[in-house]
MMTF fields as JSON, N, C-alpha, C and O atoms, coordinates in Angstrom:
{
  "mmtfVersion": "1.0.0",
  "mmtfProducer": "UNKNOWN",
  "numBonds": 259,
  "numAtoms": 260,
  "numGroups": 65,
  "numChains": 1,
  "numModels": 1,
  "chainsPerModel": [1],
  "groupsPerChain": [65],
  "chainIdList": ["A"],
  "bondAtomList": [4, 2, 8, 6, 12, 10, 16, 14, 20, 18, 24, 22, 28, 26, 32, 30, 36, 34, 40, 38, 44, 42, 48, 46, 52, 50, 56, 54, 60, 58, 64, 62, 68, 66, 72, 70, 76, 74, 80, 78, 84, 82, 88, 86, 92, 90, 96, 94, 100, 98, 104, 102, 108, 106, 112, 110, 116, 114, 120, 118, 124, 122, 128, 126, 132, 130, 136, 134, 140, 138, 144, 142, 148, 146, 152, 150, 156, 154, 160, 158, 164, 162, 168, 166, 172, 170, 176, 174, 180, 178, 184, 182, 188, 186, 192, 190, 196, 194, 200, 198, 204, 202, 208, 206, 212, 210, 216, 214, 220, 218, 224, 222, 228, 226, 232, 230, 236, 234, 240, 238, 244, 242, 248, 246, 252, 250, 256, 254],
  "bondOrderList": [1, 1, 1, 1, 1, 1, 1, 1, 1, 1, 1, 1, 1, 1, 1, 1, 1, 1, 1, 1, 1, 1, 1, 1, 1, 1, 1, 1, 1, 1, 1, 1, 1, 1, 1, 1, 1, 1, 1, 1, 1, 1, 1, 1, 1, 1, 1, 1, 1, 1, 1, 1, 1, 1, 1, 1, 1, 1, 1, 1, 1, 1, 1, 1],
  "groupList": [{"groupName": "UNK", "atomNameList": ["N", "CA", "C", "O"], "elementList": ["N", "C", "C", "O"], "formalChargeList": [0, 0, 0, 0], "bondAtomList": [1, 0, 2, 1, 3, 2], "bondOrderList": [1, 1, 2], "singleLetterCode": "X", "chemCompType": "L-PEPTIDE LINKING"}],
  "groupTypeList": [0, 0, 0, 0, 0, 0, 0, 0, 0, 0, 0, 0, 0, 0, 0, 0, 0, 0, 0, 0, 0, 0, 0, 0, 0, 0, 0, 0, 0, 0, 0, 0, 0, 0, 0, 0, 0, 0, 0, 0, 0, 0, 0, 0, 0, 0, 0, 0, 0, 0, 0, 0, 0, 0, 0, 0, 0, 0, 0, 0, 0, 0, 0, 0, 0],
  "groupIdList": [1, 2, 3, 4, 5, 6, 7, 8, 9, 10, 11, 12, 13, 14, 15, 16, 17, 18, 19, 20, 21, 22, 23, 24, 25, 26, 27, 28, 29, 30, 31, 32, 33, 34, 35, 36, 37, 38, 39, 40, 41, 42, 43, 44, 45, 46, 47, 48, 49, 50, 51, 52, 53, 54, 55, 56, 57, 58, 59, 60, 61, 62, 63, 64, 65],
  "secStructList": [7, 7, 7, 7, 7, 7, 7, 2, 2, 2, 2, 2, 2, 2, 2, 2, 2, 2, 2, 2, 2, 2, 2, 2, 6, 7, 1, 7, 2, 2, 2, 2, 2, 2, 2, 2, 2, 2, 2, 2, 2, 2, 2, 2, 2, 2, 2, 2, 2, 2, 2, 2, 2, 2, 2, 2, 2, 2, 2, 2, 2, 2, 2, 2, 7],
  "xCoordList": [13.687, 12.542, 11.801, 11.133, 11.795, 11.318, 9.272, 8.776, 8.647, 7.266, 6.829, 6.703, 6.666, 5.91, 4.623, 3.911, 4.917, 3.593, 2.962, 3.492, 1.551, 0.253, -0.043, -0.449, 0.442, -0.658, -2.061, -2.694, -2.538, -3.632, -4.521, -5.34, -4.633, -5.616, -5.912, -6.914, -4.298, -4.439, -4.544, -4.532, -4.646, -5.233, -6.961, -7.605, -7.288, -8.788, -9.793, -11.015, -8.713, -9.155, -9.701, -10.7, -8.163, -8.248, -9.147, -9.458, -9.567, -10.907, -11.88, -12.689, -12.197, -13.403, -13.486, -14.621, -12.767, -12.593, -13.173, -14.097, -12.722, -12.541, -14.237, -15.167, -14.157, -16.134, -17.125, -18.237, -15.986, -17.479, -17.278, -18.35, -16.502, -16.549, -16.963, -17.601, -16.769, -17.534, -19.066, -19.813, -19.754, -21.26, -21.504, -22.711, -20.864, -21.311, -21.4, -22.303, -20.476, -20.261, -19.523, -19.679, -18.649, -18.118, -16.535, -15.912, -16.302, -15.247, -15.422, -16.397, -14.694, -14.498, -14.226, -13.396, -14.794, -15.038, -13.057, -12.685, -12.316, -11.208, -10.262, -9.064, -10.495, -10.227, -10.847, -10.238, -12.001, -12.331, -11.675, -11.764, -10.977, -10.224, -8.871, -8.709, -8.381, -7.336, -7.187, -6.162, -9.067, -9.139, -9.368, -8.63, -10.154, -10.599, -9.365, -9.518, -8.102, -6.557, -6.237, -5.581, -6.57, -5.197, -6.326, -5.895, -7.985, -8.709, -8.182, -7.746, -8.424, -7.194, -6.715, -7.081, -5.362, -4.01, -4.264, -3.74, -5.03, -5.473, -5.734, -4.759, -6.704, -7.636, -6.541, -6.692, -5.487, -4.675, -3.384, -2.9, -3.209, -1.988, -3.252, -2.887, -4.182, -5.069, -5.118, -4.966, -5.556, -5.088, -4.442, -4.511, -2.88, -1.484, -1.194, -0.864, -1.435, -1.536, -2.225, -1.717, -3.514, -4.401, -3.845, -4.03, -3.074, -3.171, -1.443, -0.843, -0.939, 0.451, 0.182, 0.376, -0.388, -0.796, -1.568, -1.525, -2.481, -2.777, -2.044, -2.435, -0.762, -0.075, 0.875, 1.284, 1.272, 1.766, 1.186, 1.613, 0.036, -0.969, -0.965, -0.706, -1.269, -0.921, 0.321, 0.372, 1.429, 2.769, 2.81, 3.448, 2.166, 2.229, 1.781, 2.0, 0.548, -0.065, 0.325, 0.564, 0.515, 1.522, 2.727, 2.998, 3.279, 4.245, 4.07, 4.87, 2.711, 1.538, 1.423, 1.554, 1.211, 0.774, 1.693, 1.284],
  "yCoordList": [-8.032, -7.915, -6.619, -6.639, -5.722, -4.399, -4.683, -5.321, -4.073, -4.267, -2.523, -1.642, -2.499, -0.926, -1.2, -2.132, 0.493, 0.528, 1.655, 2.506, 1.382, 1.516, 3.208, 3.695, 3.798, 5.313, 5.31, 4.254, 6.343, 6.725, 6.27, 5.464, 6.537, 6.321, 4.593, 3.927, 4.401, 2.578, 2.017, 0.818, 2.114, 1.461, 1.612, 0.726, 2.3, 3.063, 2.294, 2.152, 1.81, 1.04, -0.595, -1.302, -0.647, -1.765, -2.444, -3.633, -1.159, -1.632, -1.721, -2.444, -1.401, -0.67, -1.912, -1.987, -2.569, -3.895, -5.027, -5.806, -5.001, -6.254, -6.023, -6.824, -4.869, -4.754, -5.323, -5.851, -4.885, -4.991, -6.672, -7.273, -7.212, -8.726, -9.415, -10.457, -9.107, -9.562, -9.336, -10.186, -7.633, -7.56, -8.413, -8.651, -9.199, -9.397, -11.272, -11.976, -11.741, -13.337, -14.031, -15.208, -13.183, -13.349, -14.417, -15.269, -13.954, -14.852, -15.96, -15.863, -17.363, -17.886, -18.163, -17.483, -19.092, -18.994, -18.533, -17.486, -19.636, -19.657, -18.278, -18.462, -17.227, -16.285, -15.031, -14.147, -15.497, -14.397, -14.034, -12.807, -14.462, -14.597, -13.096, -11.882, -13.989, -13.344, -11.922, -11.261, -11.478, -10.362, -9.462, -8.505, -9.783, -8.899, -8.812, -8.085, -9.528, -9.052, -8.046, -7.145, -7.914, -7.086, -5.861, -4.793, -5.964, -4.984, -3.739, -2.598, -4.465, -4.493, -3.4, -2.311, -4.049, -3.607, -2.096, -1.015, -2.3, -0.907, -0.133, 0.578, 0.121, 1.131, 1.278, 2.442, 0.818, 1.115, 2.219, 3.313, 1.336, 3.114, 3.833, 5.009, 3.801, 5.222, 6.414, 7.624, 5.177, 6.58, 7.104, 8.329, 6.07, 6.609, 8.059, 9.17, 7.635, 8.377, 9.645, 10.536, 9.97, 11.077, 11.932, 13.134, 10.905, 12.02, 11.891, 12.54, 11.576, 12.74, 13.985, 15.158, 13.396, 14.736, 15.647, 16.836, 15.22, 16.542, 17.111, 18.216, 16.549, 16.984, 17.998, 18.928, 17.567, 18.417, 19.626, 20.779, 19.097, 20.959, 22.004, 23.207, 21.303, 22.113, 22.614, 23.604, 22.007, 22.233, 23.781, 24.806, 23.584, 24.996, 25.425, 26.6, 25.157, 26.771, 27.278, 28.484, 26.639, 27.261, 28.398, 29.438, 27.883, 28.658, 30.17, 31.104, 30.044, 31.212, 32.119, 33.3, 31.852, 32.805, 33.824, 34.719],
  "zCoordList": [-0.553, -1.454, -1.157, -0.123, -1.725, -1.984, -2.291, -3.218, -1.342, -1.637, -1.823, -0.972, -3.376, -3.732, -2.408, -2.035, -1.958, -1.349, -2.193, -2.907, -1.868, -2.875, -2.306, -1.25, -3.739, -2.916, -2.212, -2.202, -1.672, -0.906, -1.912, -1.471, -3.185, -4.199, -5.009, -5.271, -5.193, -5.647, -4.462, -4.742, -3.226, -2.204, -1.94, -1.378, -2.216, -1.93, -3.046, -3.01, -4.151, -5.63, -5.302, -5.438, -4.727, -4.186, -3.073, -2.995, -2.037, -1.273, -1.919, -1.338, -2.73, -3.129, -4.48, -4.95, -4.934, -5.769, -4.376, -4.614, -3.408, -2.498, -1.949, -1.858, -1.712, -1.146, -2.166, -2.144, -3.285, -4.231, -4.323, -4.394, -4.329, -4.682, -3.255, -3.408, -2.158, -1.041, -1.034, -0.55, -1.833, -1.69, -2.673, -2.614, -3.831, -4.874, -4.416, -4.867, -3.623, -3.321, -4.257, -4.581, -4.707, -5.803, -5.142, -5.776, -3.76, -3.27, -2.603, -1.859, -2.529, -1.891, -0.68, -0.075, -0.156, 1.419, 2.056, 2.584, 1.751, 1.698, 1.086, 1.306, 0.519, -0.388, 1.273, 1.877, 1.408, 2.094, 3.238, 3.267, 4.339, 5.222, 4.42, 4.544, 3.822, 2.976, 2.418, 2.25, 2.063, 1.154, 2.836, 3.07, 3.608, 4.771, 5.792, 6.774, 5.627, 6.052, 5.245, 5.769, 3.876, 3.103, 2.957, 2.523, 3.351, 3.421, 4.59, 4.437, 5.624, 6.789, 6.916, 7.357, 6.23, 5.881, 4.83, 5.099, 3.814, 3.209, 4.068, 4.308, 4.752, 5.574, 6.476, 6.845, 7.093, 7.936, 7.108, 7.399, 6.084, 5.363, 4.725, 4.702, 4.339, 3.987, 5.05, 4.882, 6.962, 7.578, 7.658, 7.555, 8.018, 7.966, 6.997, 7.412, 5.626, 4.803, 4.828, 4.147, 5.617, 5.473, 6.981, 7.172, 8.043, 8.939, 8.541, 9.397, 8.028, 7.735, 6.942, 7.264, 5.656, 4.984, 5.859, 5.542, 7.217, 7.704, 8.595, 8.97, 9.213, 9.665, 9.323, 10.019, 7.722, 7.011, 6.742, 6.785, 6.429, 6.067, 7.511, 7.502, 8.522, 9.491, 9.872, 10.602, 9.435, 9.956, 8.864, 9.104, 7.996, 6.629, 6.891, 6.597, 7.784, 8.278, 9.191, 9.131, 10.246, 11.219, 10.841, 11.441, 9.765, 9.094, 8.416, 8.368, 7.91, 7.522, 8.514, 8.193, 9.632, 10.42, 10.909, 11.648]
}
């Protein structure tokens, strides 16, 4: 079973949906457990995501010089 993973940006959507329905009380007690795992799980490939890309930018500048 193949799971699309979520760009830097439809993940960032997706927090930013889950905050707002936690500031709002909009979830269930039972729901909430669930959303603050896969909140989690976002914020963990956003970094993934931001420090490859800065790894990459540096690996290009290096190359620049």
């Amino acid at each position: 079973m193949d799971i699309k993973e979520e760009s830097y940006n439809e993940a960032i959507e997706k927090l930013r949906l889950i905050v707002e329905a936690i500031e709002k009380g909009d979830l269930e007690v039972d729901l909430l457990s669930e959303k603050v795992k896969e909140a989690s799980r976002l914020i963990k490939l956003c970094k993934d995501k931001l420090y490859k890309a800065d790894l990459e930018v540096k690996k290009v500048l290096e190359e620049l010089e």
